[in-house]
MIMIZA-405706 format. One line per 4 residues: number of its first residue (from 1); their letters; for each residue x, y, z of C-alpha. Coordinates in nm, 3 decimals. Each point is the difference from the previous one (the first is absolute). Layout:
BEGIN
NUM	a	X Y Z ~ ...
//
This chain:
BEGIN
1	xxxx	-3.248 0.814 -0.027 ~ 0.085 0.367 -0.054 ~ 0.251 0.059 -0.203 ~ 0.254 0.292 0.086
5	xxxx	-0.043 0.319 -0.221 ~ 0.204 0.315 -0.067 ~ -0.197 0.150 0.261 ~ 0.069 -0.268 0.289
9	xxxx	0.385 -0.058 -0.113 ~ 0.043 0.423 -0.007 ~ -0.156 -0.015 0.383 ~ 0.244 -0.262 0.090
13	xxxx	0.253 0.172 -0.137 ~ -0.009 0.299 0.179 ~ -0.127 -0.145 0.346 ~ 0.401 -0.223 -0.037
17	xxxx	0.163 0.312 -0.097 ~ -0.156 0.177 0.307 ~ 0.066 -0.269 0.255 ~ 0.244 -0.251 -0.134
21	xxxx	0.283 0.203 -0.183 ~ 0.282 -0.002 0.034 ~ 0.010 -0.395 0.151 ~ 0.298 -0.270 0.021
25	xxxx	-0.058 -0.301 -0.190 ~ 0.061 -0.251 0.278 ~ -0.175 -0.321 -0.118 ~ -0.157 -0.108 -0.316
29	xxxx	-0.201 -0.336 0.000 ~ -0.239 -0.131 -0.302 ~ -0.291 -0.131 0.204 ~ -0.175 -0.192 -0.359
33	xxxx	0.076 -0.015 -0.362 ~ -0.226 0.335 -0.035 ~ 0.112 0.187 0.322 ~ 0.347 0.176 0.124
37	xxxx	-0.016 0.136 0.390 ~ 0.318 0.325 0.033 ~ 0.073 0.065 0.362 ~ 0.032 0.337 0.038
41	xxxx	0.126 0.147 0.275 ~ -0.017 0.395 0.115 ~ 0.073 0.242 0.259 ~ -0.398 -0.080 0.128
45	xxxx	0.040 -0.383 -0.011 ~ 0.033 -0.296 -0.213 ~ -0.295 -0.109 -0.236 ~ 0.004 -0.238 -0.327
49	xxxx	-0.077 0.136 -0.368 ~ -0.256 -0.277 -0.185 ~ 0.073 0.040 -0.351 ~ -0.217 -0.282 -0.212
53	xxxx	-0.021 -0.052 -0.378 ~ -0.278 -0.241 0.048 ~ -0.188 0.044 -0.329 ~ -0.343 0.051 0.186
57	xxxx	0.130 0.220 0.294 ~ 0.306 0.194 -0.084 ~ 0.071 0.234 0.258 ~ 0.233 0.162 0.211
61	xxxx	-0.035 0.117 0.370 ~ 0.152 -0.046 0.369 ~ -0.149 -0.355 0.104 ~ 0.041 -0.312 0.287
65	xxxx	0.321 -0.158 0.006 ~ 0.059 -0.272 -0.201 ~ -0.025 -0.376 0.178 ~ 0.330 -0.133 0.135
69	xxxx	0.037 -0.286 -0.298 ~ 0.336 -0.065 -0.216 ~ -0.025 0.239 -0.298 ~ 0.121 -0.194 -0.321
73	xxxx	-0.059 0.220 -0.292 ~ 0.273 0.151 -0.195 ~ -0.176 0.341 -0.064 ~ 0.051 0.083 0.373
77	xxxx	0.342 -0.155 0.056 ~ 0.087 0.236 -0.263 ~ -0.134 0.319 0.124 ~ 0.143 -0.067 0.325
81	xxxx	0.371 0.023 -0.104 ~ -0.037 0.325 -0.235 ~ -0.271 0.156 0.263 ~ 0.073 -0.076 0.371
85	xxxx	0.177 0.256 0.220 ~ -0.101 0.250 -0.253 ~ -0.230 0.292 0.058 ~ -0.353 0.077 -0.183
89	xxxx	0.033 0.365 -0.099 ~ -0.294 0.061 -0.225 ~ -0.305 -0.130 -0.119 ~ -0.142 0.134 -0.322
93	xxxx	-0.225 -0.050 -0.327 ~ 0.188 -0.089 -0.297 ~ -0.240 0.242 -0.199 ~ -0.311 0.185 0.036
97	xxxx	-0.360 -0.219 0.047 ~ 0.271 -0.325 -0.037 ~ -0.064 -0.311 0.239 ~ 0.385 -0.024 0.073
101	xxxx	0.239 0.098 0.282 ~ 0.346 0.066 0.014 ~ 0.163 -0.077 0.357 ~ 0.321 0.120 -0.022
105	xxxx	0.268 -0.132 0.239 ~ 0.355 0.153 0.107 ~ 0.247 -0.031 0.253 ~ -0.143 0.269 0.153
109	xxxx	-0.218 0.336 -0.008 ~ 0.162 0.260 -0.251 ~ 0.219 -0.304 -0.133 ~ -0.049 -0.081 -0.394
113	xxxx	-0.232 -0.260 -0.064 ~ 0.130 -0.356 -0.041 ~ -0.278 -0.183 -0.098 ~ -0.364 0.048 -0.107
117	xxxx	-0.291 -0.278 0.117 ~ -0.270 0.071 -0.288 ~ -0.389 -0.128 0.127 ~ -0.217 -0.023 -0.294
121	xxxx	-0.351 -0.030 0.134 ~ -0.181 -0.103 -0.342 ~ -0.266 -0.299 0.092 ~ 0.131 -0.310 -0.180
125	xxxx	0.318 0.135 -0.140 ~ 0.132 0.164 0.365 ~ 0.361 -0.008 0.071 ~ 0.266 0.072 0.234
129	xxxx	0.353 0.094 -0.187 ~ 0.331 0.026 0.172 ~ 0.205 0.261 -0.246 ~ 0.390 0.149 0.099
133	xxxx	0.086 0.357 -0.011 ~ 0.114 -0.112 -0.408 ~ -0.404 -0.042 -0.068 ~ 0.080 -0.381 -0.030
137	xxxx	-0.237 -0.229 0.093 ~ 0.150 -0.240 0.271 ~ -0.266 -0.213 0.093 ~ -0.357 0.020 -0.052
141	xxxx	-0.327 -0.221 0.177 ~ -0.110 -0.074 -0.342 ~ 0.253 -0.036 -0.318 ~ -0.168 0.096 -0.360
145	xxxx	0.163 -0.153 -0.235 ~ -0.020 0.166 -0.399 ~ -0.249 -0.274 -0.098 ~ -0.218 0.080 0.299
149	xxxx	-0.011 0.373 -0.091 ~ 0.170 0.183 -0.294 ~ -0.072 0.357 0.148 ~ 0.152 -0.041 0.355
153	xxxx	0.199 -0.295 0.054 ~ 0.164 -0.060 0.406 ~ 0.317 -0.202 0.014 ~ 0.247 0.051 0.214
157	xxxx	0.331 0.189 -0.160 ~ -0.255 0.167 -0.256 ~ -0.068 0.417 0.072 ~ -0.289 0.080 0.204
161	xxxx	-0.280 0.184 -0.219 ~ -0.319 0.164 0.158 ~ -0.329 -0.144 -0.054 ~ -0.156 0.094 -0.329
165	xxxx	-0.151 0.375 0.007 ~ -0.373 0.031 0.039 ~ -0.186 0.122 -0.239 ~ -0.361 0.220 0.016
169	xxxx	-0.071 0.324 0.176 ~ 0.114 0.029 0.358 ~ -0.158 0.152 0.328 ~ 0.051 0.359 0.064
173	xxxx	-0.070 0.194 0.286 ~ -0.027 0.287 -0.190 ~ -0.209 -0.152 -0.267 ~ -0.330 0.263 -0.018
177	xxxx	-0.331 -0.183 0.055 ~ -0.129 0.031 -0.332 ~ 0.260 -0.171 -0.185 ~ -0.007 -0.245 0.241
181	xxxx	-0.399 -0.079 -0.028 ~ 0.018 0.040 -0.391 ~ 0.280 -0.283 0.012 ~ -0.153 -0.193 0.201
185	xxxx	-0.397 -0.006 -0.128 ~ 0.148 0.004 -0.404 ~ -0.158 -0.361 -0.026 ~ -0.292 -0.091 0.209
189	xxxx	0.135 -0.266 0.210 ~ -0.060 -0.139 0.351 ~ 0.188 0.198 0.243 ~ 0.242 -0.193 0.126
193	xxxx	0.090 -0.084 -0.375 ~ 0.005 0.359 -0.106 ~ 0.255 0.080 0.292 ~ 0.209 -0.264 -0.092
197	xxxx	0.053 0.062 -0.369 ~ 0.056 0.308 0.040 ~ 0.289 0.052 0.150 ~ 0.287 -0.267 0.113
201	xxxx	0.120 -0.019 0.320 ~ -0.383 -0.062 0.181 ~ -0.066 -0.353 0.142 ~ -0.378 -0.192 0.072
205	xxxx	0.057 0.062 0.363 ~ 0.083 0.356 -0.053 ~ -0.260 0.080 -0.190 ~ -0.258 -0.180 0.254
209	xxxx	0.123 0.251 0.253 ~ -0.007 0.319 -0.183 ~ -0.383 -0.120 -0.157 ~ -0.157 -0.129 0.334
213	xxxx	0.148 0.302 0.206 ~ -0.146 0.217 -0.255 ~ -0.311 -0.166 0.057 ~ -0.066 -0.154 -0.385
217	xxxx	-0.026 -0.360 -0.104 ~ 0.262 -0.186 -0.241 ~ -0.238 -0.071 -0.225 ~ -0.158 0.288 -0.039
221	xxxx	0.030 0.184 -0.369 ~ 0.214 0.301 -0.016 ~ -0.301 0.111 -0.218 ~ -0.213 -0.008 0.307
225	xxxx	0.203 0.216 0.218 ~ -0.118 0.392 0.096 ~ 0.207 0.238 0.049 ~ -0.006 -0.009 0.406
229	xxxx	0.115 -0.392 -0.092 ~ 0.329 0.104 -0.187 ~ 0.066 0.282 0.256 ~ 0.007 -0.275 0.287
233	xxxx	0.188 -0.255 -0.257 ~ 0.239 0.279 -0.062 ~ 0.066 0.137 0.345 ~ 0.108 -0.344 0.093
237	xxxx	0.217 -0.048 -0.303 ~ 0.158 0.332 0.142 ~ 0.032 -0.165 0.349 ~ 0.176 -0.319 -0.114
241	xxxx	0.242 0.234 -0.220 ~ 0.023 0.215 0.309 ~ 0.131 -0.263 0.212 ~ 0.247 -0.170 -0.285
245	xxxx	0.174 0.386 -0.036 ~ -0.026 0.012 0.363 ~ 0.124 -0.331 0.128 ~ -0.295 -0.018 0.224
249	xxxx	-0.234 -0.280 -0.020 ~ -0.305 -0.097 0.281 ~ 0.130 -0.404 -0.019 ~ -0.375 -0.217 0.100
253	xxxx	-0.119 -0.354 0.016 ~ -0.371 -0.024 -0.186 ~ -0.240 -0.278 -0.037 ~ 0.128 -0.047 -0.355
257	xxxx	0.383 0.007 0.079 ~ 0.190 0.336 0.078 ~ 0.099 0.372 -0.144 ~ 0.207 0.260 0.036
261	xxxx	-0.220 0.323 -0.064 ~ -0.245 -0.093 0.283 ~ -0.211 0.241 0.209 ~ 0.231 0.199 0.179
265	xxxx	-0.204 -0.038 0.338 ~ 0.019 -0.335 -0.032 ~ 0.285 -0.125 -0.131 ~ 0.241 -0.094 0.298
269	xxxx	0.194 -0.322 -0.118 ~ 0.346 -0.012 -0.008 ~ 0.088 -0.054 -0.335 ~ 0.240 -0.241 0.029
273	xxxx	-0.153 -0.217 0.262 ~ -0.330 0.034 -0.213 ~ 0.192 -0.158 -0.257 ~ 0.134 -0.246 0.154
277	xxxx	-0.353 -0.109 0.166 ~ -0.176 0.005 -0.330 ~ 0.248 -0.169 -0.187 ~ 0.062 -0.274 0.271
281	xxxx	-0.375 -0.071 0.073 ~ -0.034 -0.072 -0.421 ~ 0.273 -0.234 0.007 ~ -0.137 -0.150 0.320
285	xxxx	-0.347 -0.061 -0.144 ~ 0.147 -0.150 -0.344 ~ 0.257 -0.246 0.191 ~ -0.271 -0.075 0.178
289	xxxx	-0.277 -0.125 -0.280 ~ 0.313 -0.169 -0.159 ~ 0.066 -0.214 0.267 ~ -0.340 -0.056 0.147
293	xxxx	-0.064 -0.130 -0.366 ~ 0.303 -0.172 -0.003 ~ -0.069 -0.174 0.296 ~ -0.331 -0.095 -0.086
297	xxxx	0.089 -0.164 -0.305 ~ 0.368 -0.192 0.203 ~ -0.271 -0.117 0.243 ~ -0.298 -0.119 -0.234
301	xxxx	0.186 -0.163 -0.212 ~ 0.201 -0.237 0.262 ~ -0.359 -0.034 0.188 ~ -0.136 -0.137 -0.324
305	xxxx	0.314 -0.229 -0.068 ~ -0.047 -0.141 0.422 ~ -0.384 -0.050 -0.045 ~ 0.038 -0.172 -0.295
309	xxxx	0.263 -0.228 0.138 ~ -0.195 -0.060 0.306 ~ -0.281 -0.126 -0.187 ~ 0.219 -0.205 -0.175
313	xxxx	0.123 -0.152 0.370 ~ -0.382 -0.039 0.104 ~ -0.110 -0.213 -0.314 ~ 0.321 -0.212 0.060
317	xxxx	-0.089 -0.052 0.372 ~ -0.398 -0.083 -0.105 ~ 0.165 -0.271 -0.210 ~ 0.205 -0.088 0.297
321	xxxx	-0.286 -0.070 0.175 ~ -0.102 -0.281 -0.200 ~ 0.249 -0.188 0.126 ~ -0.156 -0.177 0.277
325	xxxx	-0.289 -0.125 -0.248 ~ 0.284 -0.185 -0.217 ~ 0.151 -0.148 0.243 ~ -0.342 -0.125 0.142
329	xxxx	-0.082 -0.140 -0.350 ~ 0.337 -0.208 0.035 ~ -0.078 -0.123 0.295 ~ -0.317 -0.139 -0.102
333	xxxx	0.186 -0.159 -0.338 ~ 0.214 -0.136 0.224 ~ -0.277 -0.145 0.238 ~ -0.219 -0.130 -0.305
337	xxxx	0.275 -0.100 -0.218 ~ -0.130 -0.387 0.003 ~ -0.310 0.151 -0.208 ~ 0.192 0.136 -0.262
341	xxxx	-0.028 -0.155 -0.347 ~ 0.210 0.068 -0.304 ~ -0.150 0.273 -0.259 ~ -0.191 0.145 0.297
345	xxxx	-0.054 0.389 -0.058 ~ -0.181 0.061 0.355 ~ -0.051 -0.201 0.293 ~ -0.272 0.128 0.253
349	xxxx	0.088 -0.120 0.380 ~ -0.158 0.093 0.292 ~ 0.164 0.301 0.213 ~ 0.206 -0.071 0.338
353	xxxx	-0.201 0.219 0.187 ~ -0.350 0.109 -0.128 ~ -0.025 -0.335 -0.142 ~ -0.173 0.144 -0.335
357	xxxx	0.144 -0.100 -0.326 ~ 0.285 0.199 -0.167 ~ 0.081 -0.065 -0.366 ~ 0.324 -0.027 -0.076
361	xxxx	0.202 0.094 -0.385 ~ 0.197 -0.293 -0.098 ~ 0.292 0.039 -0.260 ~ -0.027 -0.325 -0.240
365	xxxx	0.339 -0.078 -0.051 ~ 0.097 0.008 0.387 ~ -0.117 -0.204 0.291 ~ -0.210 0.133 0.323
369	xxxx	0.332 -0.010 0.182 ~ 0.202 0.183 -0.279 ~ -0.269 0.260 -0.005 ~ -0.006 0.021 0.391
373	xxxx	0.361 0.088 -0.049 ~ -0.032 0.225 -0.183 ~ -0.269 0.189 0.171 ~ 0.251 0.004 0.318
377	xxxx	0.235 0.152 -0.227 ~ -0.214 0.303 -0.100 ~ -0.120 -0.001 0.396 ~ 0.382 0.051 0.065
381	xxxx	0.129 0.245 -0.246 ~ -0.352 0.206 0.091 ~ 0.080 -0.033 0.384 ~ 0.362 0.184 -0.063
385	xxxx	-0.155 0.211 -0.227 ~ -0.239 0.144 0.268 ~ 0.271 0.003 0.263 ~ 0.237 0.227 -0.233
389	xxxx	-0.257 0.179 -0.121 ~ -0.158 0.116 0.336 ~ 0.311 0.213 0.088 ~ 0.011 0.170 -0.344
393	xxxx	-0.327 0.142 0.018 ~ 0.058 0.074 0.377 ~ 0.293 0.194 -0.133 ~ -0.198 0.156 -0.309
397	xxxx	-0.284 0.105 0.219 ~ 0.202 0.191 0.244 ~ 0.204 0.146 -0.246 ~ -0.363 0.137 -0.158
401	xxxx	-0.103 0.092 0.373 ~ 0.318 0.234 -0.028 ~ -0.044 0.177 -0.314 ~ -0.399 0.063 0.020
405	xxxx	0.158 0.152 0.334 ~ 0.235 0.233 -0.178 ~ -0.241 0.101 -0.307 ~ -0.237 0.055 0.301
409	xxxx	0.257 0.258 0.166 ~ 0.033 0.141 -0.439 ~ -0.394 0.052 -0.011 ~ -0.017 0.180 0.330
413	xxxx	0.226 0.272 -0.154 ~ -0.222 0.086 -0.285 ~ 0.091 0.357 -0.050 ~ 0.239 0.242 0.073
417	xxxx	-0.056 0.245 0.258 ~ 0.395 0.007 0.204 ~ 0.326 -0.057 -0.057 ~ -0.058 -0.285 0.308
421	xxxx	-0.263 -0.160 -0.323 ~ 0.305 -0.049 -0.230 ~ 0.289 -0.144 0.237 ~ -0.299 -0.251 0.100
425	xxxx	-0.018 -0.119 -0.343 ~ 0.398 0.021 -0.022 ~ 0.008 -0.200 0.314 ~ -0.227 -0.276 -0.164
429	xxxx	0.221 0.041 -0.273 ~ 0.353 -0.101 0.144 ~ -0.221 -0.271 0.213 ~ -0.059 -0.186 -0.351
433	xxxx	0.362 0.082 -0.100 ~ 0.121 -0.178 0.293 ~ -0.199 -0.266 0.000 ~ 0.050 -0.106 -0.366
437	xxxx	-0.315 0.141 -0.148 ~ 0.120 0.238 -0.186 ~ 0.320 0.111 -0.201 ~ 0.158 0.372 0.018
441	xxxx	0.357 0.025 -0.095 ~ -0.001 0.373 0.172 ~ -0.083 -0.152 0.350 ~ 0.202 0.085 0.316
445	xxxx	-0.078 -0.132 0.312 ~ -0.061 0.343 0.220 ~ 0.021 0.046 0.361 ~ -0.338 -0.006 0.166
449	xxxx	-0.107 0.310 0.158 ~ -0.077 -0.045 0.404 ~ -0.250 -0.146 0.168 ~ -0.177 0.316 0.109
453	xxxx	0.016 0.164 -0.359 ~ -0.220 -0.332 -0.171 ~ -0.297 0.215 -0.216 ~ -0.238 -0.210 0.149
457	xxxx	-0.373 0.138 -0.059 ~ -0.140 0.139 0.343 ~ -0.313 0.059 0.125 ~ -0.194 0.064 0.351
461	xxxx	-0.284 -0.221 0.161 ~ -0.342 0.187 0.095 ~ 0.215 0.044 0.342 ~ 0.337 0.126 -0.126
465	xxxx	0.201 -0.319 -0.002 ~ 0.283 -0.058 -0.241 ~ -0.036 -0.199 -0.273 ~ 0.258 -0.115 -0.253
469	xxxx	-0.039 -0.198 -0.387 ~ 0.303 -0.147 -0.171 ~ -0.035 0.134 -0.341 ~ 0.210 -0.339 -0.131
473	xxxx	0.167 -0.307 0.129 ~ 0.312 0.191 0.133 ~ -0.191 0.224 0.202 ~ -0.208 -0.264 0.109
477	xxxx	0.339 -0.203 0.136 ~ 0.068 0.370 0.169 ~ -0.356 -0.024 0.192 ~ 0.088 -0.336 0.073
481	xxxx	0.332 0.011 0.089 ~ 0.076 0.325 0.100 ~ -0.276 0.245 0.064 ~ -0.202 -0.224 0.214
485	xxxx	0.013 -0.002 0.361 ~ -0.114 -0.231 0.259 ~ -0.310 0.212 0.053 ~ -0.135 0.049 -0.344
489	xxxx	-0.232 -0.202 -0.175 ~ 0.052 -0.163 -0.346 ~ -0.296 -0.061 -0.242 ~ -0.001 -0.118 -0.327
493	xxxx	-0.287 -0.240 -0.279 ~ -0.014 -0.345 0.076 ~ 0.112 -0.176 -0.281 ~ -0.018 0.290 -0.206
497	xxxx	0.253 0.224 -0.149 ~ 0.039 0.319 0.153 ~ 0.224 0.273 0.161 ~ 0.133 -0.109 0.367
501	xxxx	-0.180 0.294 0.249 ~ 0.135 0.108 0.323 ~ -0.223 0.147 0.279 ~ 0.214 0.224 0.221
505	xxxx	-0.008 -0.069 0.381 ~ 0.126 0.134 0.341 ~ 0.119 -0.212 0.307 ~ -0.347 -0.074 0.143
509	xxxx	-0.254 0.122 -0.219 ~ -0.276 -0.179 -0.172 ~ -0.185 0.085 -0.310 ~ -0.382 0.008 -0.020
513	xxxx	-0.174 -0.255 -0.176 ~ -0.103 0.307 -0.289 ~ 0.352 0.061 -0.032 ~ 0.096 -0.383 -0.014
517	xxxx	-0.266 0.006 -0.305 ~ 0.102 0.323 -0.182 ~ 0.378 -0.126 -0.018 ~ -0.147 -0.360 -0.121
521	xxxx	-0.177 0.194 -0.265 ~ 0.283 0.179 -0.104 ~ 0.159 -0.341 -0.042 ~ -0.289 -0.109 -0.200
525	xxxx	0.057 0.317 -0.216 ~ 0.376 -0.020 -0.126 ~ -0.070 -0.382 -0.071 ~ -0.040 -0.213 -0.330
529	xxxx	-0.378 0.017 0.104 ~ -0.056 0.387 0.015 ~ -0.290 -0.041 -0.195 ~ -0.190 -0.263 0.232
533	xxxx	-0.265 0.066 0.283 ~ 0.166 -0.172 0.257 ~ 0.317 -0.166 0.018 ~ 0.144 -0.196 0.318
537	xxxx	0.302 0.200 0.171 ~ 0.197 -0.178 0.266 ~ 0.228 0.163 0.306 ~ 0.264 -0.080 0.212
541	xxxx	0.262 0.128 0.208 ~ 0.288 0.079 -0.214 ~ 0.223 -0.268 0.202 ~ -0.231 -0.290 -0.160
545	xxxx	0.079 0.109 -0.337 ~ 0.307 -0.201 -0.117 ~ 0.167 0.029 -0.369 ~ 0.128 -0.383 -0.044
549	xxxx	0.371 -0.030 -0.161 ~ 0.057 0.076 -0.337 ~ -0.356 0.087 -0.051 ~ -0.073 0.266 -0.280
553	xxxx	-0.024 0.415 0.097 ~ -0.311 0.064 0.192 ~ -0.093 -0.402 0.062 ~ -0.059 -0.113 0.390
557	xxxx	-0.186 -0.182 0.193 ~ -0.179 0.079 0.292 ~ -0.208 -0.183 0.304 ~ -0.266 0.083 0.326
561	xxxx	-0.162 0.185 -0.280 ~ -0.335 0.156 0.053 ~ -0.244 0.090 -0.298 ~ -0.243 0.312 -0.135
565	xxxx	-0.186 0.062 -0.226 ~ 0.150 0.323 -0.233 ~ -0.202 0.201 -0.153 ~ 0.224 0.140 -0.312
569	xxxx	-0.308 0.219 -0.126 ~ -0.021 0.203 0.324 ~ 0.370 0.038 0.039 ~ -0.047 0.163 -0.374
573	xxxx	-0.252 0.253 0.161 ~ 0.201 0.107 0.269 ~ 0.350 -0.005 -0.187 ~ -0.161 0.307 -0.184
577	xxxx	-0.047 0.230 0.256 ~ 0.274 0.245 0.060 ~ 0.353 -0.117 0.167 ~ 0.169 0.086 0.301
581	xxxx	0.301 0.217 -0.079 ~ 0.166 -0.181 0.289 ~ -0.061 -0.351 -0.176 ~ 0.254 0.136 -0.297
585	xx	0.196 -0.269 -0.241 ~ 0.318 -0.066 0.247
//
C-alpha cells in the first residue's frame, strides 16, 4: 500500500483549501480505531473529511460516509463537544517538507482560532492531536507517554511541540543543475538510492515517478547516466518542484498505485475521489484475504472435528450390527443347552437354518444358559446403541452437508475483483456468526439490503436469457425465496455442494435445450466439483423447491426434478469471453 508523502499530503492540502474552506463542522464520527470521518458542510454541499492514523495508510482526504453503526470511542466523543458547530478556517503545514497539518477551527471566518486539530502523517508513529488556543494538548488518538519517547512525549494537559526538525539538504526550486547532479552522483549508488539520500523530504513512490517519467531505471548507476539522462532527470525534478510552489499537481491512478506529478494530458482524476478509490480498494482487498483465510481455517477445522466424529458414529453402528449374530448364538445355547457339560470352552451345534455347524465360545465358570444370557444382554445394549446412534450421525452428516456447502460458496470467491467479492465473504461471515460457528464480539446484526439489490453473479445464455448465481447461502435463500418467479427455472448439483442458479423466464416462454445445458453447466461450474468432467445438475420449477423448518441457510429440498449432465470445463471456456455491460453486479 502506498504510503502518503509530502507530495500527496501538499496536493490534498491545497485541493481542501480550494474547495472545502471555510466549512461547518456538523458531525464527527470515528468509523474504526484507525479512522475519524468530519462532516463538513459548505456553501456547495455537504461532504465528510476521512482523517486516518492507520499506521500503514495515514491519510487525509474527502471520502464515503461513514456506516450508520453506534460510535463508542472516546477520541471522537471528545472532539465532538470542543469541535461541532464550529467552522474550519484553514488548513496548513506545520513547517516546510513536514508530514503534518494544522486545521484550525473558530467560531467563524475572521474569528480567532479556538482550537487546532494537528494530523501527523508519519507511517507507524501517525497521529491526530486535539490542542486549545493555550497550545495544550486536549486529547490526542495516540498518548506517548515519557517512557515511550523521551524527545516528544503526547499526554493530554502537556504543551504541544512540533515534530522533531529534519535534518539534510532540502529541495529547491532554484537549486542550479550542477549542484544538484554533483550531490546527487557524489557516491555511485543505484538511482533511486542516490535520490533518496540526498536530500529529505523524497519518498520511494516519488522517486518512481520522477525516474520512470524521465525514462531511467531505479537501478540504474548514477555513474551510468549521460548528460541527456540528468537533463531529463532534472527537468522533472523541476516539474515536481514546479507544481509543490505552484499548488498544482496532475492527481493519476497507475498500474503500480498513484501520483501527483502525472502527465498533464493525462491526468484527469479528481484528487480526492482518487484517493478515496485507491485507498478503499487496498483495504477492500486486505479485509478480504483476512477473512477468506479466516474462514477457511473456522470451516476446516470444524469439518475435521464432524468427520472425525462421524467416523466415530459409523464404527459404533458396524458394531451395532453384530447384534443380531449374538442374539442368534443365544438362541442356539438356549436350544442346545441339554448338551452342555461343565468345563466346556466351545460347543459346536448345528445352525437353525443352513443346518451347518456353528461353534460356539463357552465361558468355564458359567453354564450354556448363563452365557446365553449374557449374549442377549450384549444383543440388547448393541440394539439401543444402533437406534441412538442412527440419529446422531443423521444429524452429524447433515450438519457436514451444510458446511462443505458454505466453504463451497468461500472457494467460489477466490479473489478479489469487486466490492460485491467482499460483502459475499462478509455475508458468509455473519451466516457462521449466527449460526454458532464462529465468535466476533464486534458483530451487529445489519439490515439486509432488498431483494432486487442481492450481488448475485449474472450472466446471459447463447440466446440472451437471464441467468442468476447466489454467491453464498443468503443469496441463495434470496433466489429461492425471493427472486424466483413462477416462470423461472431453478438448477443446482445433485448431491453436491454448489451455488443455487436461477434461469430467468417470461410468462410463456421456453428455453432451448442448448440453453437448458449451458445454465446446467454453469451449475456444474460454481460447485464443490468445478474441477470434474461431468457432474449431474438437476432442475425444477422454483415452486418444488421447499426449505424445511429450521433447516440451516441455503438447505432445501426439492421434487419433479429432472437431471443433466454439466459440463463445468465448458462453462470455464465460455465464462472467459467478454461480459455484457447490461449483465452488471446488481
Amino acid at each position: 500500500m502506498q504510503p502518503v508523502d509530502v507530495t500527496t499530503l501538499m496536493a490534498t492540502c491545497a485541493d481542501l483549501r480550494q474547495g472545502w474552506l471555510p466549512a461547518r463542522c456538523e458531525q464527527i464520527v470515528q468509523r474504526d480505531r484507525t479512522t475519524l470521518c468530519i462532516a463538513l458542510r459548505t456553501l456547495k454541499g455537504r461532504d465528510w473529511l476521512t482523517i486516518s492514523w492507520h499506521p500503514q495508510a495515514a491519510r487525509l482526504h474527502i471520502g464515503a460516509a461513514p456506516p450508520k453503526q453506534p460510535d463508542t470511542f472516546t477520541f471522537s466523543q471528545q472532539l465532538k463537544h470542543q469541535l461541532n458547530g464550529l467552522a474550519l478556517v484553514s488548513i496548513e503545514p506545520v513547517a516546510p517538507w513536514e508530514r503534518a497539518l494544522d486545521l484550525c477551527f473558530a467560531r467563524r471566518p475572521g474569528d480567532p482560532v479556538l482550537w487546532h486539530l494537528y494530523v501527523e502523517i508519519m507511517g507507524k508513529y501517525s497521529n491526530v492531536i486535539l490542542v486549545n488556543h493555550q497550545n495544550q494538548i486536549v486529547t490526542a488518538a495516540h498518548q506517548v507517554s515519557e517512557q515511550q519517547s523521551s524527545v516528544r512525549p503526547i499526554l493530554t494537559g502537556a504543551p504541544y511541540a512540533l515534530p522533531p526538525a529534519l535534518t539534510g539538504p532540502r529541495p529547491a526550486l532554484d537549486e542550479p543543475q550542477n549542484r544538484w547532479q554533483e550531490r546527487i552522483a557524489l557516491v555511485p549508488n543505484p538511482l533511486k538510492k542516490a535520490l533518496i539520500k540526498a536530500y529529505c523530504g523524497l519518498s520511494s513512490a516519488l522517486v518512481r515517478d520522477l525516474v520512470n517519467q524521465a525514462e531511467l531505471e531505479l537501478s540504474q548507476s548514477t555513474a551510468t547516466l549521460t548528460d541527456a539522462d540528468w537533463d531529463r532527470l532534472f527537468n522533472q525534478w523541476q516539474r515536481w518542484l514546479h507544481c509543490l510552489s505552484h499548488g498544482q499537481f496532475y492527481p493519476q491512478l497507475t498500474a503500480y498505485g498513484y501520483t501527483m506529478i502525472g502527465p498533464v494530458q493525462t491526468a484527469k482524476n479528481s484528487l480526492q475521489e482518487m484517493l478515496q478509490t485507491y485507498y478503499s480498494d487496498r483495504f477492500n482487498r486486505q479485509e478480504f484475504e483476512r477473512l477468506h483465510h479466516q474462514l477457511g481455517q473456522v470451516l476446516k477445522g470444524r469439518l475435521r472435528k464432524l468427520s472425525h466424529k462421524a467416523d466415530g458414529f459409523c464404527d459404533r453402528l458396524d458394531q451395532a450390527t453384530q447384534a443380531d449374530q449374538y442374539r442368534q448364538q443365544a438362541d442356539l445355547l438356549m436350544a442346545y443347552s441339554h448338551q452342555w457339560q461343565p468345563g466346556l470352552e466351545t460347543m459346536t451345534v448345528d445352525d437353525f437354518e443352513t443346518g451347518e455347524p456353528v461353534t460356539l465360545a463357552l465361558d468355564p465358570d458359567k453354564t450354556a444358559i448363563q452365557t446365553a444370557q449374557q449374549l442377549y444382554k450384549r444383543h440388547q445394549k448393541l440394539k439401543r446403541s444402533r437406534d441412538a446412534i442412527a440419529p446422531l450421525l443423521a444429524e452429524v452428516q447433515q450438519e457436514i452437508a451444510y458446511l462443505e456447502q458454505v466453504d463451497a460458496a468461500r472457494q467460489q470467491i477466490e479473489t478479489y475483483a469487486a466490492v460485491a467479492d467482499l460483502i459475499a465473504l462478509q455475508e458468509i461471515r455473519d451466516e457462521l456468526v449466527q449460526e454458532g460457528y464462529l465468535k466476533d464480539p464486534t458483530y451487529r446484526p445489519q439490515s439486509r439490503p432488498a431483494a432486487d439489490r442481492v450481488a448475485v453473479r449474472k450472466f446471459a445464455t447463447p440466446n440472451g436469457l437471464a441467468i442468476w448465481v447466489g454467491r453464498n447461502n443468503h443469496q441463495n435463500d434470496q433466489i429461492v425465496s425471493h427472486l424466483a418467479t413462477d416462470y423461472d427455472l431453478w438448477f443446482h448439483t445433485q448431491e453436491i455442494p454448489g451455488s443455487h442458479v436461477l434461469l430467468r423466464l417470461s410468462a410463456g416462454e421456453v428455453p432451448s435445450d442448448a440453453d437448458l445445458q449451458y445454465v446446467a453447466d454453469i451449475a456444474a461450474y460454481f460447485s464443490r466439483a468445478q474441477q470434474a468432467d461431468q457432474v449431474p445438475v438437476v432442475y425444477t420449477e422454483p415452486r418444488h423447491v421447499y426449505k424445511p423448518k429450521g433447516a440451516h441457510p441455503g438447505m432445501v429440498i426439492y421434487k419433479h426434478e429432472r437431471v443433466l449432465w454439466g459440463q463445468p470445463q465448458q462453462a470455464k471456456a465460455n465464462l472467459t469471453r467478454p461480459a455484457d455491460p447490461a449483465l452488471a453486479l446488481a
